[in-house]
BAFI-3210 file (N, C-alpha, C; in Angstrom, 3 decimals, decimal comma, padded with zeros to 6 digits):
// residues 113
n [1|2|3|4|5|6|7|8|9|10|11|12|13|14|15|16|17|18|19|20|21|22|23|24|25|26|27|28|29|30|31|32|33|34|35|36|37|38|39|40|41|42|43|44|45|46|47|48|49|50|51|52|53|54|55|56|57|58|59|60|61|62|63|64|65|66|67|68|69|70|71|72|73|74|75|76|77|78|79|80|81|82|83|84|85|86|87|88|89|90|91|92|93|94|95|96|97|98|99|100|101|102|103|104|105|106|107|108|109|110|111|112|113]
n.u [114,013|114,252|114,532|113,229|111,667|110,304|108,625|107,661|105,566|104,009|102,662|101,866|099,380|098,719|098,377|096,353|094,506|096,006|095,997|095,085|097,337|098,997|099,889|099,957|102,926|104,226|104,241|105,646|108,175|109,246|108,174|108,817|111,699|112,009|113,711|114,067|114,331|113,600|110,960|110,086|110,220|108,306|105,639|105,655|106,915|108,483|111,999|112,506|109,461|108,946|110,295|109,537|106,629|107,135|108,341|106,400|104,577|106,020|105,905|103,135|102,201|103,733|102,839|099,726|100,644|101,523|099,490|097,193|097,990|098,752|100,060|101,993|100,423|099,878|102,279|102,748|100,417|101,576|103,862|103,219|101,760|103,285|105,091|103,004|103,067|105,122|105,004|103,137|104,051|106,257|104,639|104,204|102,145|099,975|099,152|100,637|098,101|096,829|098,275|098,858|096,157|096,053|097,735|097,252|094,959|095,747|097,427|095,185|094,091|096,339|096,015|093,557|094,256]
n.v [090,577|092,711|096,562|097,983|096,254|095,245|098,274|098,384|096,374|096,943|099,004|098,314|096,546|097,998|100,562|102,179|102,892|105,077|108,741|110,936|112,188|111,332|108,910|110,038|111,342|109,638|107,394|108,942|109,206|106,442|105,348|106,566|107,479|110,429|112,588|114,207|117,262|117,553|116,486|118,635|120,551|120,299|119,823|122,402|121,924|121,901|119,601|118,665|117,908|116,332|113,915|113,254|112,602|110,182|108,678|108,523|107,305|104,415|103,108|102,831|101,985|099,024|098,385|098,021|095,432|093,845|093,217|092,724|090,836|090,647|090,418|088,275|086,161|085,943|085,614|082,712|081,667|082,007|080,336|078,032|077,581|077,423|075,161|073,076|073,501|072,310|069,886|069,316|069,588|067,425|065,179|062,320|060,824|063,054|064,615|066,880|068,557|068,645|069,356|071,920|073,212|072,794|074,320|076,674|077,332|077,717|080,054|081,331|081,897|083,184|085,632|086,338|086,970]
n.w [109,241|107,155|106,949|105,678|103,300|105,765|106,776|104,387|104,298|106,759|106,345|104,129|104,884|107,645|106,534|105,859|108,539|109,478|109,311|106,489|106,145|107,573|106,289|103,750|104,127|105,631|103,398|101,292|102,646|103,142|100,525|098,819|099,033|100,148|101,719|105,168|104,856|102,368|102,323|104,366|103,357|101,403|103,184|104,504|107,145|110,257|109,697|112,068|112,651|110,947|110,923|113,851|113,069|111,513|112,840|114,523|113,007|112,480|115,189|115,546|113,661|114,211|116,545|115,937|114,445|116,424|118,185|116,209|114,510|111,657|109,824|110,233|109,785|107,636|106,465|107,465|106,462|103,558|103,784|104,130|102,134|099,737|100,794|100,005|097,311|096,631|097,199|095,788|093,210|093,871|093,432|091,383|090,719|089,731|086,886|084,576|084,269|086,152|088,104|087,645|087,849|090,599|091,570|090,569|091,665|094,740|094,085|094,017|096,272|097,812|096,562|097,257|099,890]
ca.u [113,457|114,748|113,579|112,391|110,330|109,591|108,024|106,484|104,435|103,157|102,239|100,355|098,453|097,561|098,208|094,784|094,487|096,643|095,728|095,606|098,550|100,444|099,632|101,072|104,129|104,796|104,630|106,533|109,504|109,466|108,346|109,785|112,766|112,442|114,087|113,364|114,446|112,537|109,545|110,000|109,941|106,724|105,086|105,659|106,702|110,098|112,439|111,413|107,966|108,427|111,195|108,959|105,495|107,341|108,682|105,065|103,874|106,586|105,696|101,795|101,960|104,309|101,800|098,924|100,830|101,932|097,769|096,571|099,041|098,185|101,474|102,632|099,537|099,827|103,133|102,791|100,365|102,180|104,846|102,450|101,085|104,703|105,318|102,116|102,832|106,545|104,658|101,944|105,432|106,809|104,600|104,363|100,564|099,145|099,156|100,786|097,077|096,047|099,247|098,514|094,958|096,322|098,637|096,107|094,260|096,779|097,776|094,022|094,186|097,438|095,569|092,340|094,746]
ca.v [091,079|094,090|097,465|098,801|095,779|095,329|098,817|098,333|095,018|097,370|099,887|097,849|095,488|098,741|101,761|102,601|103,053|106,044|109,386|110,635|113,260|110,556|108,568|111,290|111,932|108,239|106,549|109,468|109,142|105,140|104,212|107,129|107,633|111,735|113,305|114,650|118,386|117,406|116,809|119,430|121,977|120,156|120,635|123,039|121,179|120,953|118,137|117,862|117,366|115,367|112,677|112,660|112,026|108,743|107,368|107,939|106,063|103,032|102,788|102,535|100,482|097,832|098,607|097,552|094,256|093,105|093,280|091,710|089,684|090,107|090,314|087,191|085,181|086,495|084,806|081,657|081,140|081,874|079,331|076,857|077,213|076,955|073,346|072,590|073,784|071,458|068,732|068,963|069,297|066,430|063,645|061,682|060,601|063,824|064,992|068,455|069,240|068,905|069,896|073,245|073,445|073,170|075,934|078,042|077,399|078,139|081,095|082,275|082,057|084,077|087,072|086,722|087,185]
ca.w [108,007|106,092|107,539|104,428|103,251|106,883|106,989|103,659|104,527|107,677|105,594|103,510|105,967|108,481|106,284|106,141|109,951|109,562|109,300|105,183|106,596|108,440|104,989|102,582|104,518|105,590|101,735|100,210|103,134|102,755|098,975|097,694|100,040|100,296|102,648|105,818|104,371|101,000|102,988|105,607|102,225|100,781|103,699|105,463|108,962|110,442|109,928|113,431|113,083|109,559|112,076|114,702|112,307|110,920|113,920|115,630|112,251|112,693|116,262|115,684|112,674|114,249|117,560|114,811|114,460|117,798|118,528|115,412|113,643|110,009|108,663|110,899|109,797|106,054|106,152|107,859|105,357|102,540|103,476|103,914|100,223|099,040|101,123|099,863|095,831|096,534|097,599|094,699|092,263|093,654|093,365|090,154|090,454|089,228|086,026|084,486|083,727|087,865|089,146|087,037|088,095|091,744|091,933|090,158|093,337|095,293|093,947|093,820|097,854|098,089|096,129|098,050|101,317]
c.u [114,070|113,975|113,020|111,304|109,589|108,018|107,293|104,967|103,597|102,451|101,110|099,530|097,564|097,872|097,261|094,318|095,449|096,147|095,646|097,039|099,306|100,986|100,993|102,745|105,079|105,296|105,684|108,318|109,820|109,771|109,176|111,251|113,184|112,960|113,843|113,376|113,150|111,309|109,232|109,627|108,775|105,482|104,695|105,772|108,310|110,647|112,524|110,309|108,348|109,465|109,894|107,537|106,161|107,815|107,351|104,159|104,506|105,978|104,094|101,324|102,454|103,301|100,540|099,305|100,790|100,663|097,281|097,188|098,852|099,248|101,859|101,795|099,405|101,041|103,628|101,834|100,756|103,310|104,066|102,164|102,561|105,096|103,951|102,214|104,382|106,167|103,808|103,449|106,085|106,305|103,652|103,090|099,897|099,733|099,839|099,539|096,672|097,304|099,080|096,967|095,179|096,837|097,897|095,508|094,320|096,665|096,441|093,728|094,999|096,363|094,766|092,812|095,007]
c.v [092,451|095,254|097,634|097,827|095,225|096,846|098,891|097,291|096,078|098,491|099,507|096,813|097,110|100,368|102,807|103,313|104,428|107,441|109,934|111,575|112,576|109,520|108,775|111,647|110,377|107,495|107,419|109,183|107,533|104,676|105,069|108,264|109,054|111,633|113,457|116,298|118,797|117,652|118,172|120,504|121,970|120,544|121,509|122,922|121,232|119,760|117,588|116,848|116,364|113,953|112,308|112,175|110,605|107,997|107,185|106,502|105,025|102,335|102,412|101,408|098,902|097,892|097,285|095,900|093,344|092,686|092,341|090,769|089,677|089,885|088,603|086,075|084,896|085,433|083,230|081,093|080,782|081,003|078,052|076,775|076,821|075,597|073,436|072,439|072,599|069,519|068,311|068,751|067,755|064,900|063,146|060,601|061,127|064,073|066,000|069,127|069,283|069,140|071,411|073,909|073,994|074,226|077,018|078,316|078,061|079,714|082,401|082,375|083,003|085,354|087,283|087,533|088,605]
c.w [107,725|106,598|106,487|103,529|104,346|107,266|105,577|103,708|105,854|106,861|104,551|103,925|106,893|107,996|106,690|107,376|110,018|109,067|107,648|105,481|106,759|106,766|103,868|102,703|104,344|104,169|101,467|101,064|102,817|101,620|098,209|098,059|099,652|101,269|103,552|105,257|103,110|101,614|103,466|104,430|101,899|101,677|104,460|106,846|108,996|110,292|110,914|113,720|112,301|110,517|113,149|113,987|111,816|111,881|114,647|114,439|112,312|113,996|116,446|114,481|113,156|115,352|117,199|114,606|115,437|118,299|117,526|114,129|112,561|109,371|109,455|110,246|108,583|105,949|106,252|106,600|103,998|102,321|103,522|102,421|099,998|099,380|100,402|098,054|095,688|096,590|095,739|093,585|092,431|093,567|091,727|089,830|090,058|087,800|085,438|084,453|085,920|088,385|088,479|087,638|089,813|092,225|091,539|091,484|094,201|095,048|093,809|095,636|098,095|097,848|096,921|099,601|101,150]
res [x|x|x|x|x|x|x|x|x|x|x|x|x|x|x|x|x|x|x|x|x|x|x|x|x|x|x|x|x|x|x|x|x|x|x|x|x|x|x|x|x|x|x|x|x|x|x|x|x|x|x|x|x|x|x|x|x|x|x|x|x|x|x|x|x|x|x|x|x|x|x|x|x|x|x|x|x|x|x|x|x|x|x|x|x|x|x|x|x|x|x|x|x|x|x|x|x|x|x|x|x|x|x|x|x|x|x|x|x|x|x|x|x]
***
């Protein structure tokens, strides 16, 4: 997987679990790919500290996973709905009106996840 939507899926499964500091620093170096300098100016921390604050947050978020699988379990399901929305597409007993109804379904499970 891609580091960067690798560390965004951890980020948003066990963000939360993070400090609002580790938070603040973490999103803005990830979603909004500052700096370590940038940071280190905003807040006042070495590009020391602001390196070592995001590798302790990679290392406790992926931590966060390896323990409770949400991202792993998030995805297995989500390929299941997809065989499941290929299947409902391909068979020629339902309707457009219940093959529409189905995927609604579907896709109202994904969100709930």
């Amino acid at each position: 997987m891609d580091k960067i939507i690798e560390r965004g899926l951890l980020f948003d499964f066990y963000g939360e679990l993070l400090t609002n500091h580790q938070q603040k620093i973490y999103s803005e170096a990830v979603f909004n790919d500052l700096s370590l300098s940038e940071l280190s100016e905003e807040e006042g921390i070495s590009r020391q500290g602001i390196h070592d604050l995001i590798k302790r947050c990679d290392k406790s978020l992926q931590e966060y996973e390896d323990k409770l699988g949400l991202i792993k379990r998030f995805q297995q399901i989500k390929t299941e709905i997809e065989n499941i929305e290929a299947i409902i597409e391909s068979n020629k007993n339902l309707d457009d009106a219940s093959k529409q109804e189905l995927k609604s379904r579907l896709i109202s499970i994904v969100e709930d996840l």
